[in-house]
Residue frames as a rotation matrix with the C-alpha (Angstrom) as fourth column:
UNK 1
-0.132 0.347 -0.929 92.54
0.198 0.927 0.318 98.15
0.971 -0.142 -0.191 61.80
UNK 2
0.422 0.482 0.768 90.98
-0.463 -0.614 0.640 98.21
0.779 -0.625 -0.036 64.91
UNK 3
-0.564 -0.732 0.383 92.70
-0.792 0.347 -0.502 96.94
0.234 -0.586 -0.775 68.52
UNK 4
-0.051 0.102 0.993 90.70
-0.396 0.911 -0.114 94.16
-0.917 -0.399 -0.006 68.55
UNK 5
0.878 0.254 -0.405 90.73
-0.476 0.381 -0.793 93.00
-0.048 0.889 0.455 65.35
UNK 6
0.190 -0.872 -0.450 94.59
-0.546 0.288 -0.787 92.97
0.816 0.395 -0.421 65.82
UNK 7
-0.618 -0.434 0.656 94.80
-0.743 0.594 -0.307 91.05
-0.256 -0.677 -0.689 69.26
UNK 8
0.734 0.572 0.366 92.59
-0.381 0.793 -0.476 88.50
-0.563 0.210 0.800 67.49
UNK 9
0.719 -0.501 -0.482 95.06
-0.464 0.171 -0.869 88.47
0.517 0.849 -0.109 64.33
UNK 10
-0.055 -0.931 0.362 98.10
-0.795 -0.179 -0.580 88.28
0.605 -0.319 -0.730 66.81
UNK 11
-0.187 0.066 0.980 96.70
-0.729 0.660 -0.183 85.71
-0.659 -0.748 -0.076 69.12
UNK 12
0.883 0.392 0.256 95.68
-0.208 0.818 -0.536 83.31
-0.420 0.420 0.804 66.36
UNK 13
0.481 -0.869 -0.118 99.14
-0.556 -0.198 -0.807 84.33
0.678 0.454 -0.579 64.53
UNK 14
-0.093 -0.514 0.853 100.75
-0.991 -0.037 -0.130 83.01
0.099 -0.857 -0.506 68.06
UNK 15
0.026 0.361 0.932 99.04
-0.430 0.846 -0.315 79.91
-0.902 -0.393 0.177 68.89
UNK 16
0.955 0.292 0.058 99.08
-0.186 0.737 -0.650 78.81
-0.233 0.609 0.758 65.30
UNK 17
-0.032 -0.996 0.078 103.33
-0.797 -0.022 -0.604 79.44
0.604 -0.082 -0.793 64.90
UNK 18
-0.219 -0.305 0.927 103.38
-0.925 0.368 -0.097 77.64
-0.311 -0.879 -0.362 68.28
UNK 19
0.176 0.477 0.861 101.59
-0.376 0.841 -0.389 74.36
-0.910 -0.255 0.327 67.36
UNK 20
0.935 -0.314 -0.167 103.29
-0.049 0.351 -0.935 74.30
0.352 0.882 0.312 63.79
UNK 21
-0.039 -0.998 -0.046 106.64
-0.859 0.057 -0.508 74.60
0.510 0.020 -0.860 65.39
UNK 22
-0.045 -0.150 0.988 105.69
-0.926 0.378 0.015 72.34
-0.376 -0.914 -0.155 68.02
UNK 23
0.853 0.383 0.355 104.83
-0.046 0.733 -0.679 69.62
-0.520 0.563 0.643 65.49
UNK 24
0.723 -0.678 -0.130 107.79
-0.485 -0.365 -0.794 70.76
0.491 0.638 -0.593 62.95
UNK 25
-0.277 -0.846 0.456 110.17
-0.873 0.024 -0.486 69.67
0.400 -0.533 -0.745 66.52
UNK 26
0.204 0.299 0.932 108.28
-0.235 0.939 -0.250 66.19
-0.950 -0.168 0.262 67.00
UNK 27
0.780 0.049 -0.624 108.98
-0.617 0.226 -0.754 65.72
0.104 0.973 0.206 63.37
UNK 28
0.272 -0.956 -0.113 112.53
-0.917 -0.222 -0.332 65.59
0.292 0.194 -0.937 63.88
UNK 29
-0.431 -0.565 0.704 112.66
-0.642 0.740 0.200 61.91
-0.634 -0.366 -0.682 66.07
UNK 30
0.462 0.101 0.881 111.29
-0.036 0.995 -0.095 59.73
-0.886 0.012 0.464 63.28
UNK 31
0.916 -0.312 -0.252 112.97
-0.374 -0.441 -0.815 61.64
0.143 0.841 -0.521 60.39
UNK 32
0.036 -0.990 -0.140 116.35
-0.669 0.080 -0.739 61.24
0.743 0.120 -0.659 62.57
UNK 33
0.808 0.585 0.068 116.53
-0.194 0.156 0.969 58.74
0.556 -0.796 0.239 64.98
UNK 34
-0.072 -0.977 -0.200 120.15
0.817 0.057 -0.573 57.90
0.571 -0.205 0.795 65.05
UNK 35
-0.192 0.038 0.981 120.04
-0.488 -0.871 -0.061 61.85
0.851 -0.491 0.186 66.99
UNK 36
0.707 0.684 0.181 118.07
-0.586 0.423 0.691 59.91
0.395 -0.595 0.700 70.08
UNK 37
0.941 -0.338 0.012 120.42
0.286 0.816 0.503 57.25
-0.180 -0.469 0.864 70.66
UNK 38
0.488 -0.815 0.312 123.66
-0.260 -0.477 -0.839 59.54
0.833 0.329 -0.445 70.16
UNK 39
0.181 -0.662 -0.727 127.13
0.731 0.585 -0.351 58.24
0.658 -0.469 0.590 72.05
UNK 40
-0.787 -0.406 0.465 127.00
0.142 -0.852 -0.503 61.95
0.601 -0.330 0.728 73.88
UNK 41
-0.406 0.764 -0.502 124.86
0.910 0.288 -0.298 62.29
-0.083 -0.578 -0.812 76.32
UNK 42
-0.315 0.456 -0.832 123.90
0.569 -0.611 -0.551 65.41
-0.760 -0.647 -0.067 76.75
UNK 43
-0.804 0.312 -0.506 123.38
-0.567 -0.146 0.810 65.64
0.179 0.939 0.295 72.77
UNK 44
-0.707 0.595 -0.382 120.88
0.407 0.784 0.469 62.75
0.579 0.176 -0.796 73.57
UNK 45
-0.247 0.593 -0.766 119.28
0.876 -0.202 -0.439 64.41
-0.415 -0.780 -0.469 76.70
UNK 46
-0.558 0.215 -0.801 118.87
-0.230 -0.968 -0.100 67.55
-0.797 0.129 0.590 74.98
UNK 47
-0.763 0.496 -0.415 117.05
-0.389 0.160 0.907 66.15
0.516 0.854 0.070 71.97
UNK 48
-0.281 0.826 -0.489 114.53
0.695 0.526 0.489 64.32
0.661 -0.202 -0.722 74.28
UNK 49
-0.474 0.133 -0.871 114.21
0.620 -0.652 -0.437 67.53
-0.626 -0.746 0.227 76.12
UNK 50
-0.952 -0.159 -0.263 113.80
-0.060 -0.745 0.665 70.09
-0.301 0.648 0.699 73.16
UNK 51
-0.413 0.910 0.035 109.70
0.066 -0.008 0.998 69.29
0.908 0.414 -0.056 72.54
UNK 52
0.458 0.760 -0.462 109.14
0.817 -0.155 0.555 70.35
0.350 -0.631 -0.692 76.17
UNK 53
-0.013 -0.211 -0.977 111.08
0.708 -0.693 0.140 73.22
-0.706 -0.690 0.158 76.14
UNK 54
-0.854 -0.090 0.513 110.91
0.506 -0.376 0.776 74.58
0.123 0.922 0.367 72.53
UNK 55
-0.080 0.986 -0.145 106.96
0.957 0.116 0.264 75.88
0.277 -0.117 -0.954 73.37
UNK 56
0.426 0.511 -0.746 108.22
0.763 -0.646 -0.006 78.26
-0.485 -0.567 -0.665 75.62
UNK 57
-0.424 -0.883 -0.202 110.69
0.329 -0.358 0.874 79.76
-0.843 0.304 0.443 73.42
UNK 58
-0.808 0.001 0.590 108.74
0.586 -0.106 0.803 79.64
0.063 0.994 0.085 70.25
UNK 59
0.129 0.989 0.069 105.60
0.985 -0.136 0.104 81.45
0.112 0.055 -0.992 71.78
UNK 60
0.546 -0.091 -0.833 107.28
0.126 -0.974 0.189 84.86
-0.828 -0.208 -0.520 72.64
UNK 61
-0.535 -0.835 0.129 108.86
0.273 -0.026 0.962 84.70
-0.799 0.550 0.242 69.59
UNK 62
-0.454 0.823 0.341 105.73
0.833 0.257 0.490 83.93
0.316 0.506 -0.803 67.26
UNK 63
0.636 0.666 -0.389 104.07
0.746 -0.660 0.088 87.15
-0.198 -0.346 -0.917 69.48
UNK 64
-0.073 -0.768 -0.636 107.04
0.204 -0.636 0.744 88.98
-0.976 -0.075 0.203 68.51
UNK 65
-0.857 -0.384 0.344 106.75
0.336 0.091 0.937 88.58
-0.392 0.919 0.051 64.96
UNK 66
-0.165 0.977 0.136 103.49
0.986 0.163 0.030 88.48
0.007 0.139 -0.990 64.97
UNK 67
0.514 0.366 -0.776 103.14
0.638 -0.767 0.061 92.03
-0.573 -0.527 -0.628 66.54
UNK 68
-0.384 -0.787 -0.482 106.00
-0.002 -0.522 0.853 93.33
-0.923 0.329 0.199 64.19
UNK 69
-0.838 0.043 0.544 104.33
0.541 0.203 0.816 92.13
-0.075 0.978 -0.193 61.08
UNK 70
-0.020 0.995 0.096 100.69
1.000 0.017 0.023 93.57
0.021 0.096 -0.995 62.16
UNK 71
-0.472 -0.531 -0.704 102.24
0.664 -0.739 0.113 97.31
-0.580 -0.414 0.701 62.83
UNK 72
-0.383 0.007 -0.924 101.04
-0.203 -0.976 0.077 99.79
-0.901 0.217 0.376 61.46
UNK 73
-0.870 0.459 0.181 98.50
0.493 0.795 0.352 97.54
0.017 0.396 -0.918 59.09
UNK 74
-0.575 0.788 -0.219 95.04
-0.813 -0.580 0.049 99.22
-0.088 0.206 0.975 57.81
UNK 75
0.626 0.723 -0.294 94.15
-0.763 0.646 -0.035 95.61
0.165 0.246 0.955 56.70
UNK 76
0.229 -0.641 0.733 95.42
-0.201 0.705 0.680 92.53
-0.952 -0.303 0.032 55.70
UNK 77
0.758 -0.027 -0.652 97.73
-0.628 -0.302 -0.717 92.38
-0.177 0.953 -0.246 53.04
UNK 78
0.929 -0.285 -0.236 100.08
0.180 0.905 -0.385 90.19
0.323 0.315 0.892 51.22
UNK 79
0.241 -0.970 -0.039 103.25
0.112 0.067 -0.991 91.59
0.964 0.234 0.125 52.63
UNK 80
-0.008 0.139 0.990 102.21
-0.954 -0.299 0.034 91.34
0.300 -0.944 0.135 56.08
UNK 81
0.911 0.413 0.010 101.06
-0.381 0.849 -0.366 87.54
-0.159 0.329 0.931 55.06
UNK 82
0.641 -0.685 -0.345 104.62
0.257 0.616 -0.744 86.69
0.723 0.388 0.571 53.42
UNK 83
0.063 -0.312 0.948 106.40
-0.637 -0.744 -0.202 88.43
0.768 -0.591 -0.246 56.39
UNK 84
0.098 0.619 0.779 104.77
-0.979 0.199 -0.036 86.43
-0.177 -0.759 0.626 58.60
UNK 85
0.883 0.194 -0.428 104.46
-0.356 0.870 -0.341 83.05
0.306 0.453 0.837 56.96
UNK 86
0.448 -0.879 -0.164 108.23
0.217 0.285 -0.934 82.91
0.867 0.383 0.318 55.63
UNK 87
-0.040 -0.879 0.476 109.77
-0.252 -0.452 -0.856 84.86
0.967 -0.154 -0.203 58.23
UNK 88
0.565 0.378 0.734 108.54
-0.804 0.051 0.593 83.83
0.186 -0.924 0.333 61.61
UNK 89
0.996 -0.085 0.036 109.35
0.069 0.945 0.320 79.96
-0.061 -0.317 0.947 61.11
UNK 90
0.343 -0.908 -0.241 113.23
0.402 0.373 -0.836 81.03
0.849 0.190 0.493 60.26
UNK 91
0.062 -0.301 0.952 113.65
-0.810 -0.572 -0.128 83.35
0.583 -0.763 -0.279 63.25
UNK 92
0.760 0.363 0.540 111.45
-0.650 0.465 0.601 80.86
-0.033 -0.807 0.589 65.18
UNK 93
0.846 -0.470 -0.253 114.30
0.099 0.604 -0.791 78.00
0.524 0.644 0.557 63.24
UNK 94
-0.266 -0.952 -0.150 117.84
0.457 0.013 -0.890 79.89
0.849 -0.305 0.431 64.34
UNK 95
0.358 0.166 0.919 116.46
-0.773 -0.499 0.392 81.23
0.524 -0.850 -0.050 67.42
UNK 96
0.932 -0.060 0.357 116.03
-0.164 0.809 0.565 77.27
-0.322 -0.585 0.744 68.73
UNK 97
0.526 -0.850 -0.025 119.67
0.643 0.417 -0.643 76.43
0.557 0.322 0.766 66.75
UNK 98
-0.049 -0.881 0.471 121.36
-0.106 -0.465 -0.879 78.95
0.993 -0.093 -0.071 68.73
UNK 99
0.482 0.356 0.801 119.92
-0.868 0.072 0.491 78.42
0.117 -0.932 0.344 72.12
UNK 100
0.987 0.045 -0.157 120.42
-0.070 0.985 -0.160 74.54
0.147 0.169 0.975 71.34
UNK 101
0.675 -0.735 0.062 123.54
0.445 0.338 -0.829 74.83
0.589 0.587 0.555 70.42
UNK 102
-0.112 -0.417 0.902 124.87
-0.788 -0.516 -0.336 77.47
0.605 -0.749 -0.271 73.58
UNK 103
0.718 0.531 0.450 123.65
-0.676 0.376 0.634 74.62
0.167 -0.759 0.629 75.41
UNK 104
0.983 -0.174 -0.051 125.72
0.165 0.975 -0.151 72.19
0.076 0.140 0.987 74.00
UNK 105
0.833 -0.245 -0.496 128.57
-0.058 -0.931 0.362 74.58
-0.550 -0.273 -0.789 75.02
UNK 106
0.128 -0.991 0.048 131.53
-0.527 -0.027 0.850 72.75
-0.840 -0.134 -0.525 74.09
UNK 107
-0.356 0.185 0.916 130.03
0.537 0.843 0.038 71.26
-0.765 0.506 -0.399 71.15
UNK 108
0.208 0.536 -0.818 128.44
-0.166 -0.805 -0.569 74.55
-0.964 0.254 -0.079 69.52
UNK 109
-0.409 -0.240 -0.880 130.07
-0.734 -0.487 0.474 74.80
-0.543 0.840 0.023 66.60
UNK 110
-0.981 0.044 0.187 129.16
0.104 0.940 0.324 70.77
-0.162 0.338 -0.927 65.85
UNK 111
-0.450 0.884 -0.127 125.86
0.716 0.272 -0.642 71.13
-0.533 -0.380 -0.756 67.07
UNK 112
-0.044 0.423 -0.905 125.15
-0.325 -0.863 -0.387 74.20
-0.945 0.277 0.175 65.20
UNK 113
-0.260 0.011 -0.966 126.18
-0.925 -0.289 0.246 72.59
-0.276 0.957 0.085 61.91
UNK 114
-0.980 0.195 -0.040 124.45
0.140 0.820 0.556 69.56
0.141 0.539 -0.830 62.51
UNK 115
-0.558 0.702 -0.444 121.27
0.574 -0.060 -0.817 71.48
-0.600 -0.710 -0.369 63.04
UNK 116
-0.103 0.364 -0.926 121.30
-0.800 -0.583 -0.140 73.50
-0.591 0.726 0.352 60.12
UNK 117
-0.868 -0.206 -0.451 121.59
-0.495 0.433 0.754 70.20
0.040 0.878 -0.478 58.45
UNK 118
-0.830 0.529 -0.174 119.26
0.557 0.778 -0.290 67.75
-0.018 -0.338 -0.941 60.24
UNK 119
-0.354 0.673 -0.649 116.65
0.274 -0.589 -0.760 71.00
-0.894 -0.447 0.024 60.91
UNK 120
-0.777 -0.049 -0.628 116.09
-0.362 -0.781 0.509 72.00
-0.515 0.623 0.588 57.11
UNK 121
-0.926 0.334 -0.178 113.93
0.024 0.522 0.853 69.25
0.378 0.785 -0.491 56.16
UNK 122
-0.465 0.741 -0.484 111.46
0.883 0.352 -0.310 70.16
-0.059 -0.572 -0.818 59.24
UNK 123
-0.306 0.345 -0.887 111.80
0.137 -0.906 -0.400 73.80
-0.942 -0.244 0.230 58.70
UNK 124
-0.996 0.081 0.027 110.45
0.068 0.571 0.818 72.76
0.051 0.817 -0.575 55.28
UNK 125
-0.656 0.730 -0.190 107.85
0.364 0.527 0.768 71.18
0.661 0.434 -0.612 55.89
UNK 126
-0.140 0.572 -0.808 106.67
0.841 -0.363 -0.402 73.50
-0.523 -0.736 -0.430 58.96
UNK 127
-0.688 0.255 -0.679 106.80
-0.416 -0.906 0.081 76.71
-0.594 0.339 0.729 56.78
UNK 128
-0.907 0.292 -0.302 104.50
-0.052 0.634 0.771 74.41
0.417 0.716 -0.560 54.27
UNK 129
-0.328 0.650 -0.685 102.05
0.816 0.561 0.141 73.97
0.476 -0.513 -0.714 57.08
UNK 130
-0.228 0.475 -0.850 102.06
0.667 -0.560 -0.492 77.02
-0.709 -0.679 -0.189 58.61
UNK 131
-0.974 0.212 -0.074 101.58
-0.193 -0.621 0.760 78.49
0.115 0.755 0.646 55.18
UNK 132
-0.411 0.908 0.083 97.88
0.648 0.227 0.727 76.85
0.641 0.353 -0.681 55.37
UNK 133
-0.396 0.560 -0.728 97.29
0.721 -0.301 -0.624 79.19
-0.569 -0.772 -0.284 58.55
UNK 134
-0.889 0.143 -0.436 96.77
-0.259 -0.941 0.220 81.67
-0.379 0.308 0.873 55.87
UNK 135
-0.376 0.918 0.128 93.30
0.057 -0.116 0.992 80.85
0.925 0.380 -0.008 54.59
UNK 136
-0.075 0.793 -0.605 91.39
0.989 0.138 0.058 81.66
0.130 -0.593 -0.794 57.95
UNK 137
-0.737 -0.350 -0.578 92.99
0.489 -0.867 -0.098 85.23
-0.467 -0.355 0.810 57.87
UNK 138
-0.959 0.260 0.114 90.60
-0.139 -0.780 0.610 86.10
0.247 0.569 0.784 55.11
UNK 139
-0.217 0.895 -0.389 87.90
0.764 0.404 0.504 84.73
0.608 -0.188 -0.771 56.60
UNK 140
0.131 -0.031 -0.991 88.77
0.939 -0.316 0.134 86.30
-0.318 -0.948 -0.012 59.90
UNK 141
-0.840 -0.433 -0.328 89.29
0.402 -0.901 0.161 89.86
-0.365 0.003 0.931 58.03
UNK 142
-0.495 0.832 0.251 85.65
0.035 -0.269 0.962 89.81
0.868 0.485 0.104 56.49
UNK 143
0.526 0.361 -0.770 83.93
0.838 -0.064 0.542 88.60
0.147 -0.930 -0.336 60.26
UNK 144
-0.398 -0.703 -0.590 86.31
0.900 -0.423 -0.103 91.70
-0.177 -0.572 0.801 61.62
UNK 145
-0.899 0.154 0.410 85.29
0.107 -0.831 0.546 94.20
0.425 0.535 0.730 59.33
UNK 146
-0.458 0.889 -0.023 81.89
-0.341 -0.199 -0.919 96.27
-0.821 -0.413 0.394 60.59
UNK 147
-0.334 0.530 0.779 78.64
0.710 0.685 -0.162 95.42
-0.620 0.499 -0.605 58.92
UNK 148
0.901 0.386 -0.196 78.20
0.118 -0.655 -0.746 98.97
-0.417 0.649 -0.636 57.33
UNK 149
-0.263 -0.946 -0.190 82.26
-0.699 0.050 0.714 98.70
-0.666 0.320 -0.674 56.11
UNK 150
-0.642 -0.072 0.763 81.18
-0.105 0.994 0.006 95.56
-0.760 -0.076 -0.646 54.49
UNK 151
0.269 0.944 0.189 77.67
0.741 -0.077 -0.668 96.90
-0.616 0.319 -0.720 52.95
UNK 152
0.961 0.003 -0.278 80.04
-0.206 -0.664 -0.718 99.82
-0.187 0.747 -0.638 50.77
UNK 153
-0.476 -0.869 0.136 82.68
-0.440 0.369 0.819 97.62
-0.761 0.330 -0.558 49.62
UNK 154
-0.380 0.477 0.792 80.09
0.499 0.827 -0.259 94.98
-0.779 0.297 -0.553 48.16
């Protein structure tokens, strides 16, 4: 595959992660609101924080993965695809639970195991969603390909 083909793949791979997680972490206040109006404060301030800092976290992550799945890649293929899909959103998942949860310093252990609870039903439904990013790839791997590559496949 050629180096622009992959800093297309990798940038679209990036920006679409990002804006499914970012959605996936707005899920989370009408699913839980009790979370929002918690007797801790700084459980409360950190939830109404965590969709304007989660972006910056989840985009070098997402380019991490991204770049790790596309290695050493002739095409696109399906184990580059499930790699990607599945695995990104859990990294992208306990990356933010452990950060979250260092925050909450003296709470960690709480905060960690109400995150794995409260967090499973968004990281659900975000791996769901960012599964659909996969139908433009094949588009985007025919438009990539040259037009004489294209003309002796066919």
């Amino acid at each position: 595959m050629k180096v622009r083909a992959q800093a297309v793949i990798v940038t679209y791979l990036t920006i679409w992660t990002t804006a499914v997680a970012s959605l996936a972490i707005l899920m989370i206040r009408p699913l839980y609101p009790e979370l929002f109006t918690s007797v801790v404060r700084i459980e409360r301030d950190l939830m109404n924080a965590l969709p304007g800092f989660a972006p910056f976290i989840v985009a070098p992550v997402a380019f991490g993965e991204a770049m790790s799945a596309i290695r050493k890649r002739n095409a696109i293929d399906v184990g580059m695809l499930v790699r990607y899909f599945i695995g990104a959103p859990v990294c992208i998942y306990f990356t933010l639970l452990i950060i979250v949860s260092l925050i909450t310093v003296i709470f960690a252990p709480i905060t960690f195991l109400l995150g794995l609870i409260y967090g499973t039903i968004p990281l659900l439904v975000g791996i769901a969603i960012h599964c659909l990013g996969m139908v433009p790839l094949f588009f985007l791997d025919r438009w990539l390909q040259s037009p004489a590559r294209v003309s002796k496949s066919a």
